[in-house]
N, C-alpha and C positions, 0 to 999 in steps of 0.2 A: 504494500500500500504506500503509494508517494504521500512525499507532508499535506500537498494539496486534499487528497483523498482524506487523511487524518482530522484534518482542519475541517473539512467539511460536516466528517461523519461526527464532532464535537459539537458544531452548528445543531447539527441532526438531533444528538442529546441532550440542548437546551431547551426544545418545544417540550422535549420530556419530564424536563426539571420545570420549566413554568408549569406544566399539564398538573404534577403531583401537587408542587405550592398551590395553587389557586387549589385543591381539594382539600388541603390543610388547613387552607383558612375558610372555607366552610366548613368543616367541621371546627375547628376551633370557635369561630362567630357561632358556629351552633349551640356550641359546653358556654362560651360567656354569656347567650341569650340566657339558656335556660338557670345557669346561676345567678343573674344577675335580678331574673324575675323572684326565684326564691328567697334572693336577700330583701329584693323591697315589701315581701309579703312578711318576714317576718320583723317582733318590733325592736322599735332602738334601743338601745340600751343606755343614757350615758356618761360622759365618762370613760368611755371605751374608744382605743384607738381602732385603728384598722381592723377586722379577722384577717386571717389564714384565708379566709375564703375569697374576699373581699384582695388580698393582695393577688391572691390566683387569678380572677378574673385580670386585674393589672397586668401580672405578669403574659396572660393570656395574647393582650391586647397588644404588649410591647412585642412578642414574637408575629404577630398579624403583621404589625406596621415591618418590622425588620425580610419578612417574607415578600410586601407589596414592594419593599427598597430592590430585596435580592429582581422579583421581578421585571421590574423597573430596568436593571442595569441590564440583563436579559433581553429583552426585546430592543432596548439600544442597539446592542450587537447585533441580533438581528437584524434590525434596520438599517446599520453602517456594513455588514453584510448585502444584503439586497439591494445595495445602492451600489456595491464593487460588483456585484453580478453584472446587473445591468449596464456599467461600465465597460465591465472589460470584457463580454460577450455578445456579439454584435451582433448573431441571429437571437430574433425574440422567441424563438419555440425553443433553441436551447437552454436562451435565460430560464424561462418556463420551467424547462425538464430541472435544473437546479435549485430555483426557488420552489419547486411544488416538493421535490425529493428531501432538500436540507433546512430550508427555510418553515417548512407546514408540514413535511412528515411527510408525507405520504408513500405509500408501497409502490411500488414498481405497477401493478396493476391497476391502481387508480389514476394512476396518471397516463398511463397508456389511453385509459376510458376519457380522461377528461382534456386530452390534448386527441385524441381522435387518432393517433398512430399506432402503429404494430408494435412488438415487444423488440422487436429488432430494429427496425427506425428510433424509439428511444433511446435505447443502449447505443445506436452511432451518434443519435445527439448528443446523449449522455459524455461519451468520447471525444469528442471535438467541442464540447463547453468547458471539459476539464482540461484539454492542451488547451487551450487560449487563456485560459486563467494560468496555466502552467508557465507560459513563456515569460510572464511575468515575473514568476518567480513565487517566492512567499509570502502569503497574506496574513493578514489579520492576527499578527505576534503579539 
């Protein structure tokens, strides 16, 4: 596998890593919803600082927002990715075949279906998007 390929296929495992985050933090917004309705139903006490429970939910919320940051930096890449595709490959059905494969995931067969070509017309797009990104050399260090 050339660096290029490498590069790519780590692209390919960020749609995977934002896919899991955004599940994380609905479930996580899920456990602070439902604790946080059980604190306001029970009464105050006071005189009493924070609970244990009451910091969980905090803590809940600082791990949401640190997830939406990790996101955040992720789809940059993403995006500063798909903007060197579309640069430096100068057929649009191969941009295509790269931005659908590393950019959005997609399998081999759904892009064959959503770009309308054979399994082997992709795979030469596929080949002649990654030499032209090649010549260049090394991306996205």
């Amino acid at each position: 596998m050339t660096d290029i390929e490498m590069v790519m296929e780590r692209i390919r495992d960020i749609q995977i890593e934002i896919d899991e985050k955004c599940e994380q933090i609905v479930q996580i917004k899920d456990r602070a919803m439902k604790i946080t309705q059980t604190l306001n139903d029970m009464p105050k006490i006071k005189g009493f600082a924070v609970s244990k429970t009451e910091n969980a939910v905090i803590t809940m919320l600082i791990r949401v927002n640190q997830f939406e940051l990790e996101i955040n930096q992720f789809n940059l890449v993403r995006e500063l990715v798909e903007r060197d595709i579309r640069h430096l490959v100068k057929n649009r059905r191969q941009q295509s075949v790269l931005i659908l494969r590393y950019i959005y995931n997609l399998s081999w067969n759904k892009i064959t279906r959503a770009l309308h070509v054979s399994s082997s017309q992709l795979h030469r797009d596929h080949q002649k998007a990654m030499k032209e990104i090649e010549k260049v050399g090394t991306l996205w260090e």
